[in-house]
C-alpha positions as CSV (number, residue, x, y, z in Angstrom):
1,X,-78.9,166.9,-186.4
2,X,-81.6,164.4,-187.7
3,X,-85.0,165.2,-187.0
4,X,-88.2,163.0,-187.2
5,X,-91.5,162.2,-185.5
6,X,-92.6,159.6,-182.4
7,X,-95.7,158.5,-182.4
8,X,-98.1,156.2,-179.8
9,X,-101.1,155.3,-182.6
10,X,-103.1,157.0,-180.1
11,X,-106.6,156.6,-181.2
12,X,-108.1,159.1,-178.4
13,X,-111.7,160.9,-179.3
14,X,-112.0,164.6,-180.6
15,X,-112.2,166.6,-177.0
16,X,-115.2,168.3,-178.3
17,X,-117.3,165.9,-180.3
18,X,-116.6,163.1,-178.6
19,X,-116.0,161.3,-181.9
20,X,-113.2,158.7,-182.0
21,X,-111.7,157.3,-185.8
22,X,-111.9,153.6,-186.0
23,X,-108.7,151.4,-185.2
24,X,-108.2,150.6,-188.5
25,X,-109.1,154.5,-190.4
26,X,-106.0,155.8,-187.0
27,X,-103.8,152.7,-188.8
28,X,-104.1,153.6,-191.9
29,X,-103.8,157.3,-191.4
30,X,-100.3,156.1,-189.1
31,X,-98.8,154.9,-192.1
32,X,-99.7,157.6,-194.2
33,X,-98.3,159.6,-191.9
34,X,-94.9,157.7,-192.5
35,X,-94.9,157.6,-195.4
36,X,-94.9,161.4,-195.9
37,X,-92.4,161.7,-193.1
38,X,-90.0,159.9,-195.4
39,X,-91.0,161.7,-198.9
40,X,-90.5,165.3,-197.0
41,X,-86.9,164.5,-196.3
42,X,-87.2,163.6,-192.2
43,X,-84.7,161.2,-190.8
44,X,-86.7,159.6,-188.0
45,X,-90.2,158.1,-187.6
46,X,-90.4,155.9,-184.0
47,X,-93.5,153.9,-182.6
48,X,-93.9,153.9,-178.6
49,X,-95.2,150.9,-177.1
50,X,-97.9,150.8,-174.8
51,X,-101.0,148.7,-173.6
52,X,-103.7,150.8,-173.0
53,X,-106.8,151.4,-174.7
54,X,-106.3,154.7,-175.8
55,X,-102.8,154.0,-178.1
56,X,-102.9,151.4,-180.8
57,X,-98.9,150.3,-180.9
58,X,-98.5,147.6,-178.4
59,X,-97.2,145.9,-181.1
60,X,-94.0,148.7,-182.6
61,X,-92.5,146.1,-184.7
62,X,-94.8,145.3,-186.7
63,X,-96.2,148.8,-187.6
64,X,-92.6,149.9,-188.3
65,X,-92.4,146.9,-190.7
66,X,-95.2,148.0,-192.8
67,X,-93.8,151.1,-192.7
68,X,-90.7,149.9,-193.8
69,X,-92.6,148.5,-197.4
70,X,-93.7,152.6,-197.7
71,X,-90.7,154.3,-197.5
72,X,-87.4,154.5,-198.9
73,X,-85.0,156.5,-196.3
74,X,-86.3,157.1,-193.2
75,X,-84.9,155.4,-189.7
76,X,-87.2,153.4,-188.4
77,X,-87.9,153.1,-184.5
78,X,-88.9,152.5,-181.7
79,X,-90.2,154.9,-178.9
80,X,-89.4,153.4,-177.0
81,X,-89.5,149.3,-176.4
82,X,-90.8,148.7,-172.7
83,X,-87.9,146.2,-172.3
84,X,-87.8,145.2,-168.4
85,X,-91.5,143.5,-169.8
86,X,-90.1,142.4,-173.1
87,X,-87.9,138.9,-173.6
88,X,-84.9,140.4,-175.5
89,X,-84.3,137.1,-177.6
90,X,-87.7,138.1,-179.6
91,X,-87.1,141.5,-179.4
92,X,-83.9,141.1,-181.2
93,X,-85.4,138.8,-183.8
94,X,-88.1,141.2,-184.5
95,X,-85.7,144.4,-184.9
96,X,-83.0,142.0,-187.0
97,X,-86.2,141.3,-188.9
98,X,-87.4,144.9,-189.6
99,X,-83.7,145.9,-190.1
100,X,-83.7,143.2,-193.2
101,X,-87.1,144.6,-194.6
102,X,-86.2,147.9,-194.4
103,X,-83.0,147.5,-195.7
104,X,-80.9,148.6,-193.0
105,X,-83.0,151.5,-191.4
106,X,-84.4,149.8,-188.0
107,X,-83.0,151.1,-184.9
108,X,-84.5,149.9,-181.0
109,X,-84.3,152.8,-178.2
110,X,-84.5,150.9,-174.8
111,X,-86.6,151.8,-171.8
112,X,-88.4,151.3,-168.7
113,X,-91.8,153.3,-170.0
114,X,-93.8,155.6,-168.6
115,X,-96.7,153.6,-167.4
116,X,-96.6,150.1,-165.8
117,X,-99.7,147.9,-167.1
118,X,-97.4,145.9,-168.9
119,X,-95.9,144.1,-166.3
120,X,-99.1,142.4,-164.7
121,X,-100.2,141.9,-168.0
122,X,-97.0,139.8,-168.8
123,X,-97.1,138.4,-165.4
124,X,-93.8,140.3,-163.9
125,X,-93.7,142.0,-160.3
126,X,-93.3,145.8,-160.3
127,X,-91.1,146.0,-157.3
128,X,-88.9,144.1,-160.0
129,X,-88.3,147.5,-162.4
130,X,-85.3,148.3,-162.4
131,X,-83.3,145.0,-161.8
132,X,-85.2,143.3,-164.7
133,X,-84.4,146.3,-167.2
134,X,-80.9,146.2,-166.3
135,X,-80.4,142.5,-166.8
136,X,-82.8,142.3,-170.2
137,X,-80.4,145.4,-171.6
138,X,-77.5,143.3,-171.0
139,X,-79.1,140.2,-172.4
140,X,-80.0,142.4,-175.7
141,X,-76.6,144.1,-175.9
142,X,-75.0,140.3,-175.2
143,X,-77.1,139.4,-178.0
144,X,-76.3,141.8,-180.6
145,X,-72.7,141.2,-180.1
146,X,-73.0,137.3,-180.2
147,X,-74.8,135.0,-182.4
148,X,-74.8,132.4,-180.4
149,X,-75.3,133.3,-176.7
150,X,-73.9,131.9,-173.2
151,X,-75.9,133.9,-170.5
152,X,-77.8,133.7,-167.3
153,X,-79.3,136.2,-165.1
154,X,-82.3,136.1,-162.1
155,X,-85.6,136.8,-164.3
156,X,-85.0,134.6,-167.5
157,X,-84.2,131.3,-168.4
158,X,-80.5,130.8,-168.7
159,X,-79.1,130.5,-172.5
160,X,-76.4,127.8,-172.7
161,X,-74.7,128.4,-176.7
162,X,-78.4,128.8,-178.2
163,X,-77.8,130.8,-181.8
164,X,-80.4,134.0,-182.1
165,X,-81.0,134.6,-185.9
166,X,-81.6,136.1,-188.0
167,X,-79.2,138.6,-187.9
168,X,-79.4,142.7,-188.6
169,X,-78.2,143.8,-192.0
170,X,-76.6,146.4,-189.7
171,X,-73.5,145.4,-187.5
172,X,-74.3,146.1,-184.9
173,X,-78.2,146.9,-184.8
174,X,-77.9,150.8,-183.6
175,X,-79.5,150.2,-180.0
176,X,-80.4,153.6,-177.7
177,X,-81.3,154.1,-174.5
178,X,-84.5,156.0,-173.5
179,X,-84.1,158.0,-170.4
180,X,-86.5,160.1,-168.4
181,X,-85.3,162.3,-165.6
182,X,-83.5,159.8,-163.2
183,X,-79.6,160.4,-162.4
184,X,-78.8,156.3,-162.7
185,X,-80.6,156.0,-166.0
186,X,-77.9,158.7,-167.5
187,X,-75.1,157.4,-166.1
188,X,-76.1,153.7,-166.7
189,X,-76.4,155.1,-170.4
190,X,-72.8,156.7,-170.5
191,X,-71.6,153.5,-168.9
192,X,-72.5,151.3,-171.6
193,X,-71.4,154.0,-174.4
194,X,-75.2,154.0,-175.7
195,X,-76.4,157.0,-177.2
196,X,-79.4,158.6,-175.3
197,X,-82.9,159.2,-175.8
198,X,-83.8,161.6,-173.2
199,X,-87.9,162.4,-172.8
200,X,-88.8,166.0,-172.1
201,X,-92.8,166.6,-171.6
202,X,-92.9,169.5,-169.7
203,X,-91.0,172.2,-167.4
204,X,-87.3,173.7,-169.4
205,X,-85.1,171.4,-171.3
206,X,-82.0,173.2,-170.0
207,X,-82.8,171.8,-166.7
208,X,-81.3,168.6,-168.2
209,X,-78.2,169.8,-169.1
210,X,-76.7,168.3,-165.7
211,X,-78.1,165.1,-166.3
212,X,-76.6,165.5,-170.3
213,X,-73.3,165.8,-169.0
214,X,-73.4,163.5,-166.1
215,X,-74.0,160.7,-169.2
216,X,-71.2,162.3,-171.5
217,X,-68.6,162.2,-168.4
218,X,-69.2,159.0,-167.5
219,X,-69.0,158.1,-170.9
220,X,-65.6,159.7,-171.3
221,X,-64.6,157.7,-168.0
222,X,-66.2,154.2,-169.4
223,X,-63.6,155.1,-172.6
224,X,-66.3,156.4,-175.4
225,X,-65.5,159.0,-178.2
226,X,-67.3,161.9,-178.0
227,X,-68.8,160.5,-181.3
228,X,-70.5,157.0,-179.3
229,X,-72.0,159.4,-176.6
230,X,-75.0,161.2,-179.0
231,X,-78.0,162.7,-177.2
232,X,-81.6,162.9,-178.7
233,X,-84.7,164.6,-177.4
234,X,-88.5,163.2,-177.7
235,X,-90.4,166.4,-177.5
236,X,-94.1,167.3,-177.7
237,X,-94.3,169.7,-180.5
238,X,-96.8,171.0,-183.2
239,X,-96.8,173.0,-186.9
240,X,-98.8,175.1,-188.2
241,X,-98.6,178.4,-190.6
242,X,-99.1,180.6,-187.7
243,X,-97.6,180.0,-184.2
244,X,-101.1,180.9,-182.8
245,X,-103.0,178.7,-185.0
246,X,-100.9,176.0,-184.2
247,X,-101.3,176.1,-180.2
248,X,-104.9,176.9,-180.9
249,X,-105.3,173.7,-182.7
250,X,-103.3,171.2,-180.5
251,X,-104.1,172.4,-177.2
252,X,-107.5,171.5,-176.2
253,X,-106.3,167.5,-177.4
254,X,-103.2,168.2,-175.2
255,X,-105.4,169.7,-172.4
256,X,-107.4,166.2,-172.5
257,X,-104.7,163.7,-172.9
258,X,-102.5,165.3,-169.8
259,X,-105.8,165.9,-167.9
260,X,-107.1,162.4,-168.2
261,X,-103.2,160.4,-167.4
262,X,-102.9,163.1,-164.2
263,X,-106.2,161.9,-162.7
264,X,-104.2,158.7,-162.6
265,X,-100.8,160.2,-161.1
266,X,-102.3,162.7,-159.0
267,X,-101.8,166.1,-161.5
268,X,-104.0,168.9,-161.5
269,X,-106.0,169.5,-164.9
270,X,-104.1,171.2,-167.8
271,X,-104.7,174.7,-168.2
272,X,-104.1,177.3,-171.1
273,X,-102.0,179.1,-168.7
274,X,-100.0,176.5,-168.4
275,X,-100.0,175.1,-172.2
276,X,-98.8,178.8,-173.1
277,X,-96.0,179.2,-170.0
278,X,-94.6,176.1,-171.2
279,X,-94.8,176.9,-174.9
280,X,-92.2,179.6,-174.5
281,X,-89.2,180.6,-175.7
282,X,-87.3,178.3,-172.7
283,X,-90.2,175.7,-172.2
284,X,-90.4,172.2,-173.5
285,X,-93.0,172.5,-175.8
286,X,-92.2,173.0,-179.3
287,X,-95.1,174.6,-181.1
288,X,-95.6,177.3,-183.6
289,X,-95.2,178.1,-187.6
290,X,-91.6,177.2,-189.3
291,X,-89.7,179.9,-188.0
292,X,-90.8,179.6,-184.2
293,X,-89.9,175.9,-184.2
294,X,-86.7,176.7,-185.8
295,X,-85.6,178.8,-183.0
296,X,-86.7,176.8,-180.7
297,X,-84.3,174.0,-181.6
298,X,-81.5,175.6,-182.1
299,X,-82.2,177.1,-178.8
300,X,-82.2,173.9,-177.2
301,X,-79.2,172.7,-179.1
302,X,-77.3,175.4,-177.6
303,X,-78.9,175.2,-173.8
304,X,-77.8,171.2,-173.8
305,X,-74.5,171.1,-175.3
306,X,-75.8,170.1,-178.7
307,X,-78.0,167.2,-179.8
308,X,-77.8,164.8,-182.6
309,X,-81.5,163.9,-183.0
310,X,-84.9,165.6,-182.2
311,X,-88.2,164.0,-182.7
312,X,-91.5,165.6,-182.3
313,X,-94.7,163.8,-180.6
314,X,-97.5,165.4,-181.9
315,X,-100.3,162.5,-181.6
316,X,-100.6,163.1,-177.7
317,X,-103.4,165.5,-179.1
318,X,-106.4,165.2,-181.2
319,X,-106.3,166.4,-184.6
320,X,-107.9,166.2,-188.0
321,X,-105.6,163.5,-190.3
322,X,-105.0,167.1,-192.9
323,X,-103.3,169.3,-190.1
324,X,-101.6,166.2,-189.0
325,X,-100.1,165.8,-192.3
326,X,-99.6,169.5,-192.9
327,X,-97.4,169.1,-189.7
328,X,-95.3,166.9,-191.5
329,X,-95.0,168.8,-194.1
330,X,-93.6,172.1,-192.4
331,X,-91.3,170.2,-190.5
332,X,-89.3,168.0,-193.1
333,X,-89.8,171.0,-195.8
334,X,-89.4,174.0,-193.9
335,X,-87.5,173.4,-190.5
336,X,-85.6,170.8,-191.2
337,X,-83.8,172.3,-193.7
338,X,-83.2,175.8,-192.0
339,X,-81.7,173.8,-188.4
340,X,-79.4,172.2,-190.5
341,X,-78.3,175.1,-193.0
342,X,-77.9,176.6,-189.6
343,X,-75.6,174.0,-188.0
344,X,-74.0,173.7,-191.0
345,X,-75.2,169.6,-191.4
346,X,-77.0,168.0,-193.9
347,X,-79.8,165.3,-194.0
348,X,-79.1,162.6,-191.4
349,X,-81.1,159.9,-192.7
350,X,-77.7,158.2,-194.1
351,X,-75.8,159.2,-191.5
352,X,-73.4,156.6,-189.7
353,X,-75.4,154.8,-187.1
């Protein structure tokens, strides 16, 4: 199982103070934060895109890329690329790019997003969603299979034998598909053979088990090895020494960040009630000291069939750039190692793609 870190360069004030780190002291602390992630053995770091004001990465590529110059062996992400709003020719170019910086360690995982500013900003039509994320994922996957490209489709200029370079040290570029809770999404996933990315935020990752194997057996239908079909989870989770200290610590950022996006959706305000329920041995949250999170994992593995990859978001709360760091720490020195020792697995930062 490889395990690593998402992260949204959210640069959202202390709850309390009010106090907000500069763009460029959240930046720098990013990469930092990287280039740890790397040096304690994870296998993962992934950037989300967004287009807001309180997240700094509408630009993934790039950050992964001076990433890329820090580390050595970590996969390099993203988390995920807003595609239906993206033109798939430069988000290949860019990905091919960071995959020849890095040396072979970039990776895209596909999706729709969680929020929708993108698409006035880029001058698309909402009511478009779904059909202009299906037709960019086939343009991308068209793409990395061909250099030079014979395609047309409804929302993008035809290509008529146009060559896309460069091209990916890898062949082919590893390309997932981020899912949230949507039947279609799975089964479009285990239709193409593309491993999946599967968000969990909140309620009991079991829950997804039905949508897990909905992917895998249409995969098996569509022809895929067991092996093509891989399933990863982007999970909220925390670290600290004690299990209390860590919720105590990352809740009242989490309380904020939920509170503030579910006056725009229509959610009630987070409570500590709820943070706690949801912490649980069964919940979706993964937060507590080394052994807690341990359990926890392997828990999950188990309740879904077993997963291949597992990366935690912790920047959706506010916390100081040490216990950030010390996060890190616990997770590539402490947890990782015991999930796999448990499994039986070792590191998968060179694992086959």
């Amino acid at each position: 199982m490889q395990i690593g870190i998402d992260s949204f360069a959210a640069a959202i004030p202390d709850p309390v103070t009010g106090v907000a780190l500069s763009a460029v002291e959240r930046m720098h602390h990013l990469l930092q934060e990287i280039e740890l992630a790397d040096q304690a053995g994870l296998d993962v770091f992934g950037i989300g895109e967004h287009h807001r004001p309180e997240f700094l990465d509408s630009a993934p590529p790039v950050i992964l890329a001076a990433g890329a110059a820090l580390t050595k062996q970590i996969r390099l992400t993203s988390a995920v690329t807003v595609l239906s709003a993206a033109d798939p020719v430069r988000i290949f170019q860019q990905f091919a790019t960071l995959d020849l910086i890095s040396q072979g360690r970039a990776e895209i995982v596909a999706g729709r997003g969680s929020f929708v500013e993108s698409f006035p900003l880029f001058g698309l039509e909402l009511e478009d969603y779904d059909s202009l994320f299906a037709e960019k994922l086939e343009l991308l996957l068209t793409i990395r299979e061909n250099t030079q490209v014979y395609w047309s489709g409804k929302h993008r200029a035809p290509l008529t034998g146009q060559s896309i370079y460069p091209r990916p040290l890898q062949n082919p570029l590893p390309i997932w598909m981020g899912v949230g809770g949507t039947p279609n999404s799975f089964a479009r996933a285990g239709a193409l053979g593309l491993p999946l990315m599967v968000a969990i935020i909140g309620g009991e990752p079991h829950r997804f088990r039905p949508l897990i194997e909905l992917y895998r057996e249409t995969g098996r239908r569509a022809g895929y090895s067991a092996e093509q079909l891989r399933v990863g989870l982007h999970c909220v989770g925390f670290l600290g020494d004690t299990t209390q200290q860590a919720a105590n610590d990352f809740f009242p950022g989490y309380a904020h960040t939920f509170t503030e996006i579910g006056k725009e959706r229509g959610w009630p305000p987070t409570t500590r009630a709820q943070f706690d329920a949801t912490r649980g041995p069964t919940g979706a949250l993964i937060i507590g000291d080394a052994e807690t999170v341990t359990d926890k994992i392997l828990y999950i593995n188990e309740a879904l069939g077993g997963i291949s990859r597992i990366t935690f978001q912790m920047g959706v709360s506010t916390l100081p750039h040490a216990n950030m760091m010390h996060a890190i720490e616990i997770l590539g020195n402490r947890v990782a190692p015991m999930v796999r020792q448990e499994l039986g697995v070792s590191t998968g930062a060179g694992m086959a793609k």
